[in-house]
N, C-alpha and C positions, 0 to 999 in steps of 0.2 A: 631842173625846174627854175622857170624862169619868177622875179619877186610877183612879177602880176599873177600868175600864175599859182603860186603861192597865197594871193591876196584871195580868189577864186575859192581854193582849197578850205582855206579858214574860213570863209563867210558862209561857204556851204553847210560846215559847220557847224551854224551858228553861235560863233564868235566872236567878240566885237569890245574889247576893253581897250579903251587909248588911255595914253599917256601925254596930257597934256605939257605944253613949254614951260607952263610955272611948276610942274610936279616934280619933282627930287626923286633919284634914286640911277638906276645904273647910267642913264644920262647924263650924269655931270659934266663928264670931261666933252660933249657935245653941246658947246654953247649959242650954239645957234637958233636964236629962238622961234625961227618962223619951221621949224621942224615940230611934225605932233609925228607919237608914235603909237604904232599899234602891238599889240603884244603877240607875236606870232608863237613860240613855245617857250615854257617855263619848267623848266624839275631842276636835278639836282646835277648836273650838269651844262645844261644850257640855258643860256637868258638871252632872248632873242623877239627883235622886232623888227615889223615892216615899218620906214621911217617917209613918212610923206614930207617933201622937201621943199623949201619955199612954199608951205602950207596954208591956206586961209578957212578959217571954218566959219557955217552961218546956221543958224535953227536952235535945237537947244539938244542935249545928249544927256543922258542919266546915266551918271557912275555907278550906280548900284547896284542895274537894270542887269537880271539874270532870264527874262523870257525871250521868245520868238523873234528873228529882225529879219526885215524885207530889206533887200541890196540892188542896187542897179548900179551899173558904172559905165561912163564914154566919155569922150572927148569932145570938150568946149573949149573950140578955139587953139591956142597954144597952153592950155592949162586939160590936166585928167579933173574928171570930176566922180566924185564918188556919194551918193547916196545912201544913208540907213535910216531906215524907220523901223524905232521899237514898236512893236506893236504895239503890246499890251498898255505902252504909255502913253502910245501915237502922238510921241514924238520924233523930228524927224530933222537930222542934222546931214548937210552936205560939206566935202572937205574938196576943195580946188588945189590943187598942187602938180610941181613942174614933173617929178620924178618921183622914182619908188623905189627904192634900197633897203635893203637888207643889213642890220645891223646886228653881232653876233658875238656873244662872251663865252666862252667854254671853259669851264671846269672839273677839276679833279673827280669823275668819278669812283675811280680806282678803289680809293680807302673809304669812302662811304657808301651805306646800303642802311636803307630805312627798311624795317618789315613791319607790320603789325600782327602776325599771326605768328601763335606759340610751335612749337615742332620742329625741328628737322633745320632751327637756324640758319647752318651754315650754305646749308641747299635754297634757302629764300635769299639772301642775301645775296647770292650768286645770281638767282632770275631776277631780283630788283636791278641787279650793275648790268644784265645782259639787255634787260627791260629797256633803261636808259641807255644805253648805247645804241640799240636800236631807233629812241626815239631823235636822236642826233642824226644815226643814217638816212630813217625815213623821212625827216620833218628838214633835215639842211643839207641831204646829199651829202657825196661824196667825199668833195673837194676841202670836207672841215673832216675828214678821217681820214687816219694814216694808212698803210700795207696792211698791217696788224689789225688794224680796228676793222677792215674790208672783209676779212676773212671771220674775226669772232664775231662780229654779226651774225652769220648763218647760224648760230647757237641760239636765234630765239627761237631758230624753226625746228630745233629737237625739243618736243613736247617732255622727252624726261625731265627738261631742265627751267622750261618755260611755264608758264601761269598753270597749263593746264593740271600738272604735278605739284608745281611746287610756289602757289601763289604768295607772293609778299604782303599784298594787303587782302581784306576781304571783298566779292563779290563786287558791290556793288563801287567800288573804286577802282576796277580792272579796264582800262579802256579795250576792249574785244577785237580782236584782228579777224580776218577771214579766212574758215579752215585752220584755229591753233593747231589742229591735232593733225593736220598734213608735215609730213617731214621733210628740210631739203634737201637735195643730194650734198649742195656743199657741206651739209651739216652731218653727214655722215661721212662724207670724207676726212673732215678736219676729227671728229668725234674716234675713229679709227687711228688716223694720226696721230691722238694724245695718247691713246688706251697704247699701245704700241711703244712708243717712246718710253711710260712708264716701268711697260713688260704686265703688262694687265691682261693678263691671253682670255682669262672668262667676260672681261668685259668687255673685248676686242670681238669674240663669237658671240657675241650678246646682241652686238651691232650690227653684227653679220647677218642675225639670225633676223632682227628688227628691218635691215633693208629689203628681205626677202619679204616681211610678212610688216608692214606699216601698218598695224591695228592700235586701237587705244590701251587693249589690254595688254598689248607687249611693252606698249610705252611705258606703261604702270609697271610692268615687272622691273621693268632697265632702270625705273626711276626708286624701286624698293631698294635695288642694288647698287646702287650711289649712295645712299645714304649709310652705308656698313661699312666698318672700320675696314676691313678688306680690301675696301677699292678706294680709301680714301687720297689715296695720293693722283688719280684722274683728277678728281674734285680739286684739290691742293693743285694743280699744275693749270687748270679753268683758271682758277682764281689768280695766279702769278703772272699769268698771260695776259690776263685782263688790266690791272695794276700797273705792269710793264709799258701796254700797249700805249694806257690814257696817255694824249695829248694836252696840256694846259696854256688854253690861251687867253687873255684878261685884256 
């Protein structure tokens, strides 16, 4: 995906927080000041914007502004131009600028995992690190994931392991995918391939049993049985792979 393409993606949206040249923070070491950024995604892992270059802005823009934005974008002249207007404030800020780039910090998140919901800890902590790794795959491609990180992705589409079982926050802070509860095959491959490796033969037939019949309620059973001391060392070998895998780039 290409950054316009990406700008597209966020506006649709609606998203729309910039970072102006006088504003501090992961910008520093970027001192060019006719650059404004816009904030393309932020967790615990990535900090990442689209950065309009040789930028000029004119109208007025509200920092604070959390409702509705109308967007239009084309080309004026040898400059892009881009239009938002907040709605709700109707106000309405245009930004002229030569190019659109992609600016992008990656960090550790191997040994961090935020949860807010009590239970089953170790199993939340694992869908928050699969969470964010996916949102690194979806939101910046590929080309910022290693071999490793290609393959443990397909673990957010095993529903045992993902929100739908074992959410880390509550409800209303879940960003909702399409079909959580559909399985991938690579996720059964790889999912196979641990339980294996362990020597974990009932959770290896569990899998088995799961690719045959993809229902929510099996998913619920396979996700009961992750969480018992029994099959703990699946879960222990999820978590080592993941850990391993992260890439740290600053």
């Amino acid at each position: 995906m290409d950054t316009f393409e990406m700008l597209k993606r966020l506006l649709s949206q609606n998203e729309f927080e910039l970072l102006l040249p006088d504003q501090t923070g992961a910008k520093e070491k970027n001192t060019d000041k006719t650059d404004i950024r816009l904030v393309y995604q932020m967790n615990d892992t990535i900090e990442s914007f689209l950065v309009f270059k040789e930028a000029r802005m004119t109208g007025t823009y509200k920092e604070d502004y959390e409702g509705a934005i109308e967007a239009s974008f084309y080309r004026d002249g040898d400059d892009y131009a881009l239009v938002v207007r907040q709605e709700e404030e109707d106000c309405v800020v245009t930004i002229l600028f030569k190019t659109l780039e992609l600016e992008t910090n990656l960090y550790n998140y191997g040994d961090i995992a935020h949860f807010w919901r009590k239970g089953y800890e170790n199993l939340r902590q694992l869908e928050f690190r699969i969470a964010v790794l996916w949102d690194k795959y979806e939101y910046l491609g590929e080309a910022v994931c290693n071999e490793e990180e290609r393959k443990l992705v397909q673990l957010a589409y095993f529903p045992p392991l993902n929100y739908t079982c074992y959410p880390a926050v509550s409800k209303q802070y879940i960003v909702p995918r399409d079909n959580p509860w559909i399985p991938s095959d690579g996720a059964f491959s790889l999912m196979k391939e641990m339980a294996e490796q362990v020597g974990d033969r009932k959770i290896e037939k569990w899998i088995h049993f799961y690719e045959r019949y993809p229902y929510p309620v099996v998913a619920r059973c396979l996700a009961v049985l992750l969480h018992r001391n029994a099959h703990a060392k699946v879960v222990d070998l999820i978590t080592e792979r993941l850990k391993k895998s992260d890439i740290r780039l600053s």
